[in-house]
C-alpha positions in Angstrom: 0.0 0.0 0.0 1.6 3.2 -1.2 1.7 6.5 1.6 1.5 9.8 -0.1 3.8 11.2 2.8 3.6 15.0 1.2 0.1 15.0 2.2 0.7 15.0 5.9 1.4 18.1 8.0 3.5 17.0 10.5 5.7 13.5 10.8 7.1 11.8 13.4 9.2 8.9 12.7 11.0 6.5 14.6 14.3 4.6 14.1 14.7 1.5 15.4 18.2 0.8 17.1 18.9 -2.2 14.7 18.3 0.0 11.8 20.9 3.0 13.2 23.6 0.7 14.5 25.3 -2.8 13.7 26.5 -4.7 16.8 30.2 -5.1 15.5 30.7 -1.9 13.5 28.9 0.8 14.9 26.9 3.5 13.4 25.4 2.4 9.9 26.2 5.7 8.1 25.1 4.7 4.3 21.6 4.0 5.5 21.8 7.4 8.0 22.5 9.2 4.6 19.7 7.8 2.7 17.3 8.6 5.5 18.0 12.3 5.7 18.1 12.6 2.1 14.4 11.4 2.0 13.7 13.4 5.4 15.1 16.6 3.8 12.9 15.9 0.5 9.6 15.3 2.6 10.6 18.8 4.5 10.9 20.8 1.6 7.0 19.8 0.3 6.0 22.0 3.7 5.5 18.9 5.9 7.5 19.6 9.5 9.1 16.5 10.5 10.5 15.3 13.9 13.0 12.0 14.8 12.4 10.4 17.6 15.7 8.4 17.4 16.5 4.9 19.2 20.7 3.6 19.0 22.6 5.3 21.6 22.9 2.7 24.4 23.7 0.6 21.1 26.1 2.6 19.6 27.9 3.8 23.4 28.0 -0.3 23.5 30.0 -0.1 20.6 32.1 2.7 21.1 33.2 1.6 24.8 33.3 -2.1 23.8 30.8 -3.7 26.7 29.9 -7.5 26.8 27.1 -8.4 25.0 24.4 -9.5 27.4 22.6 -7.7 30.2 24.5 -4.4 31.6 24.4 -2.7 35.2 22.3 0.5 35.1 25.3 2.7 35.3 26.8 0.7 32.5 23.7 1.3 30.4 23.6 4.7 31.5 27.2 5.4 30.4 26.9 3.4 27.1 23.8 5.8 26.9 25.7 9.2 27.4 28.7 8.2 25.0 26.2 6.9 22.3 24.1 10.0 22.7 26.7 12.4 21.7 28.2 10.7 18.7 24.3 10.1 17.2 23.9 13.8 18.0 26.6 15.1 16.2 25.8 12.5 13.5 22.6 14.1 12.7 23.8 17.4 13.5 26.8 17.4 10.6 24.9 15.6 8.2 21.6 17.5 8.4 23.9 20.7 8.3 25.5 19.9 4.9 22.0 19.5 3.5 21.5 23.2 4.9 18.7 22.1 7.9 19.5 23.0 11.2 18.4 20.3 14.0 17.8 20.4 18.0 18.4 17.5 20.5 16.0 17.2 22.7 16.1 14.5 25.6 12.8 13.2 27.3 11.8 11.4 30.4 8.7 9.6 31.7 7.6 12.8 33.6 8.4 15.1 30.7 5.5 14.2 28.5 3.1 13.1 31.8 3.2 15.6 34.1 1.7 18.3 32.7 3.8 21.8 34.0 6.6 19.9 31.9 4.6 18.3 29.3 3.9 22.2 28.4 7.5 23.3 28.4 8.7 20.4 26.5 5.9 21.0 23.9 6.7 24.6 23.6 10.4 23.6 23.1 9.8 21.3 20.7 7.5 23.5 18.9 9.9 26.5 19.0 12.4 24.7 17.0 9.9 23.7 14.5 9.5 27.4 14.0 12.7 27.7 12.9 12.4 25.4 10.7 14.4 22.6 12.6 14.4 19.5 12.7 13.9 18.2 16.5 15.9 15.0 17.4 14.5 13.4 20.1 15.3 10.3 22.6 14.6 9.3 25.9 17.5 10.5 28.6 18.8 6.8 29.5 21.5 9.0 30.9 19.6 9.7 34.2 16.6 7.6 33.9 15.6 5.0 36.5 13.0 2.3 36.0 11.1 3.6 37.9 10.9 6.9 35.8 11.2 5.6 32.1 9.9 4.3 28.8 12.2 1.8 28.4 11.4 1.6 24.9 10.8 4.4 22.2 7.7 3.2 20.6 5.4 4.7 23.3 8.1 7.6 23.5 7.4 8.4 19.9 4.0 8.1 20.3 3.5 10.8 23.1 5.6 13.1 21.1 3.2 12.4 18.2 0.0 13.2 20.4 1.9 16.3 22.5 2.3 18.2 18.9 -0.2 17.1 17.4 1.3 14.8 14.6 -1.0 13.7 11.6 1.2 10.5 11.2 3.7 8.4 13.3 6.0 6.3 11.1 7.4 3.4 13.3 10.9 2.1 11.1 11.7 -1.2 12.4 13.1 -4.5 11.0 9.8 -5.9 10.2 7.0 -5.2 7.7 3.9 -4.4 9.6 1.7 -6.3 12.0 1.2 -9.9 11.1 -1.1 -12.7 11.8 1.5 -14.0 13.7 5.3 -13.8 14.5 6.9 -14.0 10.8 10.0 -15.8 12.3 8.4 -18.4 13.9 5.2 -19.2 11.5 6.4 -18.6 7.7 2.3 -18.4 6.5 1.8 -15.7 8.9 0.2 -12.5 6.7 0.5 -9.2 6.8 -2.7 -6.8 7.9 -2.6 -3.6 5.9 -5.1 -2.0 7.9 -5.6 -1.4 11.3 -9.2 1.0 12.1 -9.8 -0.5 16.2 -6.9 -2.2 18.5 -9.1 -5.1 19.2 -8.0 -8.2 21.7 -7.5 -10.3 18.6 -4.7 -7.7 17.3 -3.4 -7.5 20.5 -2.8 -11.3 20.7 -1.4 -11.1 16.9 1.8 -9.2 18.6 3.8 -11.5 19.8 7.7 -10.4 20.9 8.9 -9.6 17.8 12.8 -7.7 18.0 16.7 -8.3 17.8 19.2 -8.3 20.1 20.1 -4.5 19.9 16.2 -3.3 20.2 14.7 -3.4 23.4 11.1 -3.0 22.2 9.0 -5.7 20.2 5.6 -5.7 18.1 3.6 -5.4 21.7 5.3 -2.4 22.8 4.7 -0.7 18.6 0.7 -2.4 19.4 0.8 0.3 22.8 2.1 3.0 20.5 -0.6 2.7 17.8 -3.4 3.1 21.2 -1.6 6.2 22.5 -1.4 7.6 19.0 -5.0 6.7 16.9 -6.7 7.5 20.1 -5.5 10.9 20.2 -6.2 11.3 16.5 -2.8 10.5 14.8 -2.7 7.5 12.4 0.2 5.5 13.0 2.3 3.2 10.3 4.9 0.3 10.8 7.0 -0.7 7.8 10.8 -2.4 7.2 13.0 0.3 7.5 16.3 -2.2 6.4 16.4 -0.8 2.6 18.0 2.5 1.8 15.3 5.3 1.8 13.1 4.0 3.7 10.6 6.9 3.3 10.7 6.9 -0.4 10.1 3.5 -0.1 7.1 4.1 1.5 6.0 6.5 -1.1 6.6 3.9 -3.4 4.4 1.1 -1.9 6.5 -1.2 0.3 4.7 -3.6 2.7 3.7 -1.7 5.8 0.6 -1.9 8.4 -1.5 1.6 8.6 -3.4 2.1 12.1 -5.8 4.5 11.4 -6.9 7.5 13.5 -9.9 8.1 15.8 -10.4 11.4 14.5 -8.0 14.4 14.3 -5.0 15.7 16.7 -7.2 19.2 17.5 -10.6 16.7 17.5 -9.0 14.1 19.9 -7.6 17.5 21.9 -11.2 19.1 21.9 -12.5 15.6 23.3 -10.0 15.5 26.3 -10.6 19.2 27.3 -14.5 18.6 27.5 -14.0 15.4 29.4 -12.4 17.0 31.9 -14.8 17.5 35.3 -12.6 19.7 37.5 -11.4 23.2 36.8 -8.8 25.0 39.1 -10.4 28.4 38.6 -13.1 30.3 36.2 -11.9 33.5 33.9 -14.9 35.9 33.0 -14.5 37.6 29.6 -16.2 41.1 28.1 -18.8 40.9 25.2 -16.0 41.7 22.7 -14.3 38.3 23.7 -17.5 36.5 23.8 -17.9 37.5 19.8 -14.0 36.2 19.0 -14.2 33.1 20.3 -17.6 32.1 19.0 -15.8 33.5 16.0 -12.8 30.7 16.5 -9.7 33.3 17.8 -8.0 32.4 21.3 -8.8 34.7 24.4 -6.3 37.6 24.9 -5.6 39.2 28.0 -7.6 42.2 27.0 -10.9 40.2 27.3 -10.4 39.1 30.7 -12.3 41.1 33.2 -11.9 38.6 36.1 -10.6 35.7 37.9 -11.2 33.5 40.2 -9.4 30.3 41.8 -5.9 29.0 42.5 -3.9 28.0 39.1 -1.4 26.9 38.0 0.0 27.4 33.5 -1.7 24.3 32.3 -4.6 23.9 34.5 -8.4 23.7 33.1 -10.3 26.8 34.2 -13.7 27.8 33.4 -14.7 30.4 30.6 -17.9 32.7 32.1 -19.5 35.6 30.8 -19.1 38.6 33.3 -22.4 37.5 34.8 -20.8 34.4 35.8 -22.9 32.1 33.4 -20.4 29.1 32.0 -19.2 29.6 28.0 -16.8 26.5 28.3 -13.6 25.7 29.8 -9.9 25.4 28.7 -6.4 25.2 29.3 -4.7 28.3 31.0 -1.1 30.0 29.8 -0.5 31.5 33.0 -0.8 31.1 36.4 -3.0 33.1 38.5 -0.1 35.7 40.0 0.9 36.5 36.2 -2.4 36.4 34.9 -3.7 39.3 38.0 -1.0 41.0 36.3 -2.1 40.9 32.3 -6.0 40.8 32.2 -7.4 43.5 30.8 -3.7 44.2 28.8 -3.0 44.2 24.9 -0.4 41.4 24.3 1.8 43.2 23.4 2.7 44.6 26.8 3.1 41.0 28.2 6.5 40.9 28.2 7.3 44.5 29.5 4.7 43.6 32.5 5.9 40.2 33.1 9.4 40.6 32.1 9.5 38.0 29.4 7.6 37.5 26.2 5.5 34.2 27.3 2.6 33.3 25.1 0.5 36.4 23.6 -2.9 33.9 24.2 -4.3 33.6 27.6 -6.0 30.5 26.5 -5.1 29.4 22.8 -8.4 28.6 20.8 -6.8 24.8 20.6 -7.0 24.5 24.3 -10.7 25.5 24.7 -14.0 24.0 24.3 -17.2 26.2 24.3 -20.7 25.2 25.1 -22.4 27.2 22.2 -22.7 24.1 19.5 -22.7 26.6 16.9 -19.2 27.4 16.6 -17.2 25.2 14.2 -14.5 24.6 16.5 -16.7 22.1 18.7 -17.0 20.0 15.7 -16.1 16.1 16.8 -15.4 17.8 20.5 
């Protein structure tokens, strides 16, 4: 099944650790090549792509020449901190002689699930993308615990995909797709191209499919497909072992395609108008009442009042000045710095507050209304 990638807005893709690094020679830098050649091509059609890149406990392995076999954590977390600079001057040199500028970017557990952090690292992230970079991103096995990880960067990937809102999460991996059954061990197993509801019999299809440098398997890629169709980003595993993997995609290699549960914002909308508690409630003038029926965020200068105890990504209430309930959404600020801005043009933000922050008090995105006439609650 052929993928018109151009089509997408945004890409996240995955490398598996097999793919980036061989077990006796280090860093595989032919196939490294190929695959920024056809991430540099997919950038220029407009589409804004991030790596979420496995290989550097694998290539620190390498480079500090540890036993095969099962490491102490501070051996895995060395192998991890020498690996991690060599892959990220890799990417750096070779995405800079193709004149794209890149941004490393290391994750933990808490980064993408605890929400103050989940905000900056989005923001981050999103920053370099408006520079037109290209964000490389891994977990930090540097300083990671068990207790604190991933331990594999499927799911990683995945949350990345959901936090900015991916269309598509490309999974490149030493195997197809999703089969029937374990290829290796049962040669009639077939490939499923499409994937539109995680059931318990796809589940059981997984298996513990990987190699000796990846630490994930098709059950842990089966968990990445939930976090990401659920939260409206579609999702494909395909064979990433040829040269140009993407173009290859383009071109109709074998791959499996879990489709989407809506749309990033839709999935977004959903989550905001589940939510039951609210820290706080922001009443707004008639002139704000118009804009975001209209679809534009809230700007300090509509804010009349506050109530509550927040905190910058909390879920506050959205009332009239009568105290009547418009909707709810996610807040920019907390409550000290918002005291300070309502009523303000954005523009004066950063003079009151002392740095530039964001000009939206609650970014249109981040809010759902009650009034079932404005677009934006569409699929909400």
């Amino acid at each position: 099944m052929s993928i018109s990638l151009s089509s997408y807005r945004r890409i996240v893709i995955k490398l598996g650790s097999s793919l980036l690094v061989d077990n006796n020679t280090g860093l595989k830098v032919s196939w490294l090549q190929s695959l920024l050649d056809d991430v540099v091509n997919l950038k220029q059609t407009g589409c804004d792509v991030l790596i979420v890149s496995s290989g550097a406990i694998a290539l620190g392995r390498t480079v500090l020449k540890l036993p095969k076999g099962v490491l102490k954590l501070e051996e895995y977390q060395a192998a991890a901190a020498t690996g991690q600079i060599v892959l990220a001057s890799t990417f750096s040199s070779n995405l800079a002689t193709r004149g794209v500028h890149s941004g490393q970017i290391l994750l933990t557990y808490g980064d993408t699930e605890e929400r103050r952090r989940y905000l900056n690292a989005r923001a981050t992230i999103g920053t370099l993308l408006e520079f037109d970079a290209i964000p490389i991103i891994n977990e930090n096995d540097t300083v990671a615990t068990s207790e604190i990880r991933y331990g594999d960067n499927d799911r990683l990937a995945a949350r990345v995909a959901t936090m900015m809102s991916a269309d598509l999460l490309i999974l490149l991996s030493d195997i197809d797709g999703l089969y029937t059954a374990p290829p290796l061990q049962n040669p009639a197993a077939q490939l499923i191209e499409n994937v539109r509801e995680i059931t318990p019999e796809i589940q059981a299809m997984a298996g513990d499919v990987g190699t000796e440098l990846s630490r994930g398997g098709m059950i842990t890629k089966i968990s990445a497909a939930r976090i990401a169709s659920d939260n409206g980003t579609a999702m494909i595993i395909t064979s990433g072992t040829r040269l140009n993997p993407l173009r290859a995609l383009d071109e109709g290699v074998p791959n499996t395609m879990f489709h989407a549960n809506g749309t990033p914002r839709s999935a977004r909308k959903k989550w905001i108008s589940g939510q039951l508690n609210t820290k706080g409630a922001i009443a707004i003038d008639d002139g704000a009442i118009t804009a975001l029926k209209n679809g534009k965020s809230l700007l300090p200068a509509g804010v009349v009042n506050l109530n509550g105890d927040f905190s910058r990504g909390d879920m506050v209430s959205i009332t009239d000045k009568y105290g009547n309930e418009l909707g709810q959404g996610v807040i920019a600020f907390d409550t000290e710095n918002c005291k300070k801005i309502i009523g303000k043009r954005s523009t004066d933000i950063a003079k009151i507050l002392g740095y530039a922050g964001r000009s939206e008090m609650i970014h249109r995105d981040d809010m759902i209304l009650k009034d079932p006439s404005r677009p934006d609650n569409e699929n909400a």
